[in-house]
Every structure is written in C-alpha cells, then in structure tokens.
C-alpha positions in Angstrom: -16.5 10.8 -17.7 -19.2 13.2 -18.9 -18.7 14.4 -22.3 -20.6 17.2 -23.7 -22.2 17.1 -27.3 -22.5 20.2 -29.5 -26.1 21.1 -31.0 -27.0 23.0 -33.9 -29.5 25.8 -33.7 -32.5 23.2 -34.3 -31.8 21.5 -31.4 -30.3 18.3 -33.6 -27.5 17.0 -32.1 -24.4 17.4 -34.5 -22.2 15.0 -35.8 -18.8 14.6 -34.5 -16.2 15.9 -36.0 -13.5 14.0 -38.0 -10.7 15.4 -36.4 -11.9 14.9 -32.8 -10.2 12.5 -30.6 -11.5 9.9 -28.5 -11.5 10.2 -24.9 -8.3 9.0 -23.4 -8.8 5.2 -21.8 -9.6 5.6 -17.3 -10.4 3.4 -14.9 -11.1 4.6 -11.4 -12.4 3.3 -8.4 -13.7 4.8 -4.9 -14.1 2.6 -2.3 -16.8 4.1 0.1 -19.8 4.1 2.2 -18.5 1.3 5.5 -21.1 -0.4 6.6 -20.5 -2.8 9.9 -22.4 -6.7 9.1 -23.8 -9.3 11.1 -22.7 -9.0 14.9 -20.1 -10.6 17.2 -17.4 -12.2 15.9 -19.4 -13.1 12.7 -18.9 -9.1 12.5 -17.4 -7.3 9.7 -17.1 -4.0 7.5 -18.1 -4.2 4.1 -18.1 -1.0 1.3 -19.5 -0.4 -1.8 -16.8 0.1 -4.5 -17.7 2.3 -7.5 -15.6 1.7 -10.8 -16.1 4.2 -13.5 -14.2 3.0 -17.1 -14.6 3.5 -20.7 -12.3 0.2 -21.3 -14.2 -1.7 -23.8 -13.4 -5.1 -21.5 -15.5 -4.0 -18.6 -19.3 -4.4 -18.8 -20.3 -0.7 -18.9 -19.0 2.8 -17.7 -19.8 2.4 -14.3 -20.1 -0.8 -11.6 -21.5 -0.6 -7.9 -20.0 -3.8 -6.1 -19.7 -4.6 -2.1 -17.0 -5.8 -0.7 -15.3 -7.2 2.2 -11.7 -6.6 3.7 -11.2 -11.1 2.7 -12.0 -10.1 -1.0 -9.2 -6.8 -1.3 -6.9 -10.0 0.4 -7.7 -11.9 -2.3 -6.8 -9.7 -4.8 -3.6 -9.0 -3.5 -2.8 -12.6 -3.3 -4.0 -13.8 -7.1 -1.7 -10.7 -8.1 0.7 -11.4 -6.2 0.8 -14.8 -6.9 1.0 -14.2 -11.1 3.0 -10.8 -11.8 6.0 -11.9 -10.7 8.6 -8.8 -10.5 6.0 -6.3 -10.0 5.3 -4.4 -6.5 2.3 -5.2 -5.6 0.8 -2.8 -3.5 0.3 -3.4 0.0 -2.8 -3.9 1.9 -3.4 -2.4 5.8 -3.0 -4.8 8.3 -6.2 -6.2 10.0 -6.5 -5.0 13.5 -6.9 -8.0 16.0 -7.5 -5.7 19.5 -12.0 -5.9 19.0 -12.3 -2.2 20.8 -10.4 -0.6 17.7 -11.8 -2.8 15.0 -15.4 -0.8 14.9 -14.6 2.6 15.9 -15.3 5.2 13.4 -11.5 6.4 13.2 -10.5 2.6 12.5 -12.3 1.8 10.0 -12.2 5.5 8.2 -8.1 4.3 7.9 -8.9 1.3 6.4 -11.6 2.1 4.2 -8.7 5.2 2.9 -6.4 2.2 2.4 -8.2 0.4 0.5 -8.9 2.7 -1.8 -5.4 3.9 -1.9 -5.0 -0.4 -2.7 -7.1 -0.5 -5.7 -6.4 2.6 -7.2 -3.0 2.1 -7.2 -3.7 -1.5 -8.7 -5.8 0.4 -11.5 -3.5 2.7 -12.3 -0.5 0.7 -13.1 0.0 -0.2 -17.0 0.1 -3.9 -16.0 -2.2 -4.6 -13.4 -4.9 -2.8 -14.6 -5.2 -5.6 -17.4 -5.5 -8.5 -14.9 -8.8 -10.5 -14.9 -8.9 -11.2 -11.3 -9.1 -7.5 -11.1 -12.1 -7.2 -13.3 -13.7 -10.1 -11.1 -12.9 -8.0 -8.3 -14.8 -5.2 -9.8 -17.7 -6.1 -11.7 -18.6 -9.6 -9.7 -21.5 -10.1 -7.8 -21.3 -11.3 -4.3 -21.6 -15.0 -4.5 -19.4 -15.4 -7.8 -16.6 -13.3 -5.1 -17.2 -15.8 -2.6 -16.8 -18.6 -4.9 -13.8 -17.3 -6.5 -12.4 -16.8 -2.8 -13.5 -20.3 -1.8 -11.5 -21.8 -4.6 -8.5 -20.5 -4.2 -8.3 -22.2 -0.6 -5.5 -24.2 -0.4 -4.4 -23.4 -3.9 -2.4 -19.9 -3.1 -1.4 -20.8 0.3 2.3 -18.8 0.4 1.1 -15.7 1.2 3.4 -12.7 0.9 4.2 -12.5 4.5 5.6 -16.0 4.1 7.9 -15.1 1.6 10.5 -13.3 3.9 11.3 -16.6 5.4 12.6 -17.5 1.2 14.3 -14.0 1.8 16.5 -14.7 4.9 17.3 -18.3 3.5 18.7 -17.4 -0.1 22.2 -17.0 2.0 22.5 -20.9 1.5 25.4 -22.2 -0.3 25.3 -24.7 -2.7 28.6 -26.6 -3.8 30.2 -25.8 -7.0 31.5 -29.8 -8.0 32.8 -28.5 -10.9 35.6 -25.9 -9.0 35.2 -27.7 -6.3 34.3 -25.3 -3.7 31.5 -23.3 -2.5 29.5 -20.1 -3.4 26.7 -18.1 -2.0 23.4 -18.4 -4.7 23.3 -14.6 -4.6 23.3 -12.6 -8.0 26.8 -10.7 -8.4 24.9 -7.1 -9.6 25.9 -4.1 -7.9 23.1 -2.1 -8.4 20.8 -4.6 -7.4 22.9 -5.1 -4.1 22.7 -1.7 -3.6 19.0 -1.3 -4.5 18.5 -4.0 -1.9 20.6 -2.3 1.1 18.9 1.1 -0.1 15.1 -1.1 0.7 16.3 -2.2 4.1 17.5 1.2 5.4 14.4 2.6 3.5 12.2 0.3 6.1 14.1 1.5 8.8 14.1 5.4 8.4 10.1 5.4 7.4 9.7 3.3 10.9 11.0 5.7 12.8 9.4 8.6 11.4 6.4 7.1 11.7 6.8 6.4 15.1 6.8 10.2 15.9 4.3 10.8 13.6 2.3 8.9 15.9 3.8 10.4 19.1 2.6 13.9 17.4 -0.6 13.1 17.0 -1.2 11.7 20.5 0.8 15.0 22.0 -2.2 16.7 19.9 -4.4 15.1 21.4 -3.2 15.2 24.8 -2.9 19.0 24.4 -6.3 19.3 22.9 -7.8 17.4 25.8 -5.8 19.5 28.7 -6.8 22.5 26.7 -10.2 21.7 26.9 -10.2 20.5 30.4 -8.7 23.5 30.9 -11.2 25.8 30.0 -13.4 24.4 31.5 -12.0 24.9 34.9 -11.2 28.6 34.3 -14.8 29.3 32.5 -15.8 27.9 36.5 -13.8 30.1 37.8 -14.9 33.3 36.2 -18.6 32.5 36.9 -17.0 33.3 40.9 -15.7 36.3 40.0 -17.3 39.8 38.8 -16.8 42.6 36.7 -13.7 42.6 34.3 -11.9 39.5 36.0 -14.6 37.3 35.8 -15.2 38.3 31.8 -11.6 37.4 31.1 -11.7 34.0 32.8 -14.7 33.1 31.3 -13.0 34.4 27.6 -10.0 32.3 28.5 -11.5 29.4 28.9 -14.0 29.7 25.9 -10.7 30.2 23.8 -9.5 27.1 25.5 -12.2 25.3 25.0 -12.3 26.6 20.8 -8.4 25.6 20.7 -8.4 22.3 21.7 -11.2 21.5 19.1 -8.4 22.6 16.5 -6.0 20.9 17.9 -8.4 17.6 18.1 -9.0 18.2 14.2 -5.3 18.8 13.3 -4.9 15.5 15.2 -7.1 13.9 12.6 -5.9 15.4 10.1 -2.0 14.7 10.6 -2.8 11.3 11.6 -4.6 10.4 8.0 -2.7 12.5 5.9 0.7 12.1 7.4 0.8 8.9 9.8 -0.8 6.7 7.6 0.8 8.1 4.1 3.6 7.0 6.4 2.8 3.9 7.5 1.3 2.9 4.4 5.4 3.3 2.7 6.5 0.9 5.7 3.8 -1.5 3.8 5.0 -0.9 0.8 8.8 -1.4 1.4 8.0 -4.9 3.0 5.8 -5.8 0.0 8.7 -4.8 -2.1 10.9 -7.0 -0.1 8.4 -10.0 -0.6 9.1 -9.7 -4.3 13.3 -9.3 -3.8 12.5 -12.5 -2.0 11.0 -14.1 -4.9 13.6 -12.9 -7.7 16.2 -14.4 -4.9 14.0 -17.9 -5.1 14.2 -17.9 -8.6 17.4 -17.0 -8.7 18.6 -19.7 -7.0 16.4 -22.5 -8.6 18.2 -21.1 -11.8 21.5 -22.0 -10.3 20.3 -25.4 -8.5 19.4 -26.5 -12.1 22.5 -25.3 -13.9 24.7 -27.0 -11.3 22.5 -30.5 -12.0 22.8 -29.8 -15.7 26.4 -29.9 -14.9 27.1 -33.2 -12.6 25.3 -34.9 -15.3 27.0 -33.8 -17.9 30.2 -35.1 -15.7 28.1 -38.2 -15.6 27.8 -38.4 -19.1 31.2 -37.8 -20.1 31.9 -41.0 -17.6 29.3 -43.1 -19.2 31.0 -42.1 -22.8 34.6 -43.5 -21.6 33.2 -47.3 -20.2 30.4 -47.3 -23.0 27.7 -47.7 -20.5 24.8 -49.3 -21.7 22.6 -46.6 -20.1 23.9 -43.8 -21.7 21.3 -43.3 -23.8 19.1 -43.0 -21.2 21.1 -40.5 -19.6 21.4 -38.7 -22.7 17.9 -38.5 -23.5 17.4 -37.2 -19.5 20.3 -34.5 -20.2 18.5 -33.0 -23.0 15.3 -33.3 -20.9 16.6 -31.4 -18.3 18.3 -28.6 -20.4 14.9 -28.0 -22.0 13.6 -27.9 -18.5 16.2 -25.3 -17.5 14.8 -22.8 -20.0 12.1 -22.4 -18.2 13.8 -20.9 -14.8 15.7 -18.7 -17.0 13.0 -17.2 -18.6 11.0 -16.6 -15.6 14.4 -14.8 -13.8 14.6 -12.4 -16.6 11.2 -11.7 -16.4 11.3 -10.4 -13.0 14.9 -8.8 -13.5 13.4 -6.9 -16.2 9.8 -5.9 -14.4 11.7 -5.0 -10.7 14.0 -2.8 -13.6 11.0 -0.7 -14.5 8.9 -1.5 -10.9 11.8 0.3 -9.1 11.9 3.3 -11.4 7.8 3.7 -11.0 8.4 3.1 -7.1 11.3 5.8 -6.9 8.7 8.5 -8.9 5.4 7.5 -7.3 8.0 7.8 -3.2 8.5 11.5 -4.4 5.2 12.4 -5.0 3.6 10.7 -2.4 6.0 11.5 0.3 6.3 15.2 -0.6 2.3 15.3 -0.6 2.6 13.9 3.0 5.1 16.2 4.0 3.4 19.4 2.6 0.4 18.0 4.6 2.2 18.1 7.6 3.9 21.5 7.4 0.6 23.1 6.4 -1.4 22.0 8.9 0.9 22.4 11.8 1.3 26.6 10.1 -2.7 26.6 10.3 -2.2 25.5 13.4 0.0 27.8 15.0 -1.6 30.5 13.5 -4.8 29.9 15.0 -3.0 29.5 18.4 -1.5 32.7 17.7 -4.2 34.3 17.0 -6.3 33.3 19.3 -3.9 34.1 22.4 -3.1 37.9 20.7 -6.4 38.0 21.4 -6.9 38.3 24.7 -3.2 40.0 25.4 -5.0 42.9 25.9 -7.9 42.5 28.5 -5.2 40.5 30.5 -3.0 43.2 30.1 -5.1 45.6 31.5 -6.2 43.6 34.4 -2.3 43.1 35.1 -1.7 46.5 35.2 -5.1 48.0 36.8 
C-alpha cells in the first residue's frame, strides 16, 4: 500500500497528524508469472507468488517466493488438517492426460486457481493467522521442501479420504443401556437440512457446469466453421469479378473477423464462467470433507459416552459383591470421564466454526456466483452484438446483388 506524506513549503516532510489513523491491516497475494521446470516427467510449473502486507508478523511489506503446485497441496493439507470446522478452500485438481498439462490454456486455469486458493486463504479472519501460511509465503525454497518432506507420512488422510468417514457415519452403535440401537447421527434439523441443501448444491453446480462446458466448445466449434468458412468464400470471390466477387471476398473477411470473437468469448466464458463454476463443485466437496469430520467427531463423542456408561454399569456391579478391583475401576472411570472432555470440546468447536463457516460460505456463493453469471450474460450481449453488427453490415451489398 503506497501512502502519500504531506510536505510543508520547505520541502520538510511534516509530522503526522494526531488524529490520523493507521492504515487498515491487508494481506494480499498474486500468484503469477508460470514458468515450466526441468523436462519429462521430472517436469513441472512453478510461479512466483507476491505477498504485499503491513501485518507486523510478516518480515516486511512485500515477499517474492516460487512455488510449485506440491507446496499450495501442502497448504491445504496442514490447514486442513488443524482448523477443524472451517471450509478450507479447495484446490484444482491436477491434470493426469500430459498433452493438457503444459498447454498455455491449462496452466493459465491453474495458475487463476491458485490464486483464487490463497487469496481466499488470506482473506479469511482465521486463516490468515496460521503459521503454515506464513511459511508458505515468506519461505525460501529448500526450508518449503523440508517442511513438505516432513510432513510425509505424518498427514497422510488427505481430504479426499475423508468421504469414505462421510458414507460410514450411518453405523449403529448399541445403546446397552435402553437396550436397542441408534444411528450416531446428530438429531439437528438445520444441520440435516444444511447437509441435504450441500448435496443437491453439488449436483445442480455439476450440471450447469457441464453446459458451461458444452457452450464453450459450441463457441469454438462455431468460431472454427466460421473461419473455415471464410476462407472458402474469400476463394471464391477471388473467381468472380466486379460486385459479386467484392461481396464474397467481404463475407468471408467478416467470417473470418467473427470467428476470432467467438474464439475470444470462448476464452473468456470458459475462465470467467466454467471455471467460477467448477471451482464451487470444489468447494462443495471440500465442504463435505469437513461435514465428514464434525460426523467423525461426533460419533467418537458418542462411542465414549456409551463406554463411560457400561462402566459405570460395571461399577455399580463391582459396588454390590465388594470387588476387590473396584478401586481400580474407579480410578479408570474417572480417567476416562476426564478423557471424554476432550471429544466434547473438539465437537463444539467445529459445531460452532461450520455455524459461522456456512454463513461466510452462503455470502461469499452470492457474490461469486452472481459475478460469474453477469460475466456470462455480458459477454454473450457483446457477443451478439458484434454478430449483429457485423451481418447488418453487409445486408445491403447482398441486397443489391439479390435484386440486380
């Protein structure tokens, strides 16, 4: 942030006044400049990420690291691993097909992920105090390689994983004291609503952007018939003379100029619409990574209080003969209610953070989504205007010739 400085007429610069405010605490980071390292399958994209902050626990207002698409992965998994509760925003998937994983389209979609990744990561209240993230952005290159060398084998469920806990939370443990079963499933309406809301959520951003897709590739189909095209009546034209062959060789130039707009709308509604898109399918299944985790803790909550129970039973058993181990099992009752506190705490935690994470998800959806939409309208009015235009154009000379 540049801040400009009064002077007074003697060119000293003036002191500031009492009343002024500091500048408000930012940190923001651009992930840019892709640059393709080493060659065959050692191959990969790095980029230089620029963080500009005036919080007093980074090393100076602005930091130039490189990075690779491992080290954003390793971010999301330390976060991931410790802020329970909180969505942790998603990262693009890594493409596996090695014609796609260089070209220049490719990797301008990831590089616009990534930076959509960590800003987002920046930008939230909690996050953006996490030291991992200020490893992330101020390391050098071998302390990030270390840190990511470490943490093999240490934070080995990764967040795809998770799902698996997700399906398997419909297990049933028994209930000895009523003597029948239950599902471990919280009884919260809204919760169970919110959940059914994420699923049909996933669903309905699929399928939209599944024809997202199918409109950009009818773009570019279009664009490349268009310009095909034009090229075949511009050939034409050079046969003929006098005012037919002029309005061939128009036609196709006009052609030729449209399916260049429609190649660059293509782009454009693919990166601002299609990926805005796809990027929310991301973000849903993230979200459902964490549901997964509040249902695993849930259910170790329950496991335990169902325990604490049969050994209180136990105990009560022990009481009535006098057993000469009931000390013991006293001494391991209290053990294990202390242990129990624990569980709790940790479930109201992330009770409490999905609470506020699902009101900041709700707000962020509205923004982004209408943004993507907005895109998409406006572009394909651009669109049709230039088409429009462009064919009024010519109405006339072709009129005349009709007519002639």
């Amino acid at each position: 942030m540049i801040t400009t400085q009064q002077r007074s007429p003697t060119g000293l610069q003036s002191p500031r006044s009492p009343n002024s405010q500091p500048p408000p605490p930012f940190l923001s980071v651009s992930v840019t400049d892709p640059a393709k390292m080493g060659n065959g399958v050692q191959a990969y994209i790095s980029y230089k990420v620029i963080t500009k902050t005036n919080l007093p626990e980074y090393q100076g207002s602005e930091k130039i690291v490189i990075r690779r698409y491992t080290d954003f992965v390793w971010l999301r998994d330390r976060l991931f691993e410790k802020y329970k509760g909180i969505f942790i925003p998603p990262l693009p998937e890594k493409s596996t097909v090695e014609k796609f994983r260089f070209s220049a389209e490719f990797i301008e979609m990831r590089r616009q992920a990534l930076d959509t990744f960590v800003n987002r990561i920046a930008s939230h209240h909690e996050l953006q105090q996490s030291e991992d993230l200020r490893i992330f952005l101020e390391a050098d290159e071998q302390t990030m390689e270390r840190a990511r060398s470490q943490d093999i084998g240490i934070f080995k469920k990764k967040p795809s994983d998770l799902m698996q806990i997700f399906w398997g939370v419909q297990s049933k443990v028994t209930d000895v004291v009523l003597g029948k079963e239950k599902p471990v499933e919280e009884s919260n309406p809204e919760y169970e609503k919110f959940k059914n809301y994420i699923f049909e959520l996933e669903d309905h951003l699929a399928e939209a952007q599944k024809h997202a897709y199918r409109l950009v590739k009818r773009h570019r189909e279009l664009g490349q018939s268009l310009a095909d095209f034009g090229k075949a009546v511009k050939l034409l034209g050079a046969c003929e003379r006098d005012a037919l062959g002029t309005a061939f060789s128009e036609l196709g130039a006009k052609s030729e100029t449209l399916s260049i707009k429609l190649q660059r709308e293509a782009h454009h509604l693919l990166m601002n619409f299609e990926e805005p898109l796809k990027d929310y399918v991301r973000s849903v299944q993230s979200i459902k990574g964490t549901i997964a985790e509040r249902a695993n803790a849930f259910k170790h909550q329950c496991e335990l209080a169902e325990t604490i129970k049969l050994k209180e039973i136990d105990l009560n058993k022990m009481r009535l003969i006098r057993s000469e181990k009931l000390f013991d099992a006293e001494h391991e009752y209290e053990e294990l209610k202390a242990d129990s506190q624990e569980p709790t705490r940790r479930f109201e935690t992330i009770v409490k953070l999905m609470n506020e994470e699902i009101v900041r998800f709700q707000e962020q959806k509205t923004q982004d989504m209408g943004r993507a939409f907005h895109e998409f309208a406006k572009g394909q009015a651009r669109l049709s205007n230039a088409i429009a235009d462009a064919w009024r154009s010519l109405l006339p000379k072709l009129e005349s010739l009709s007519v002639s």
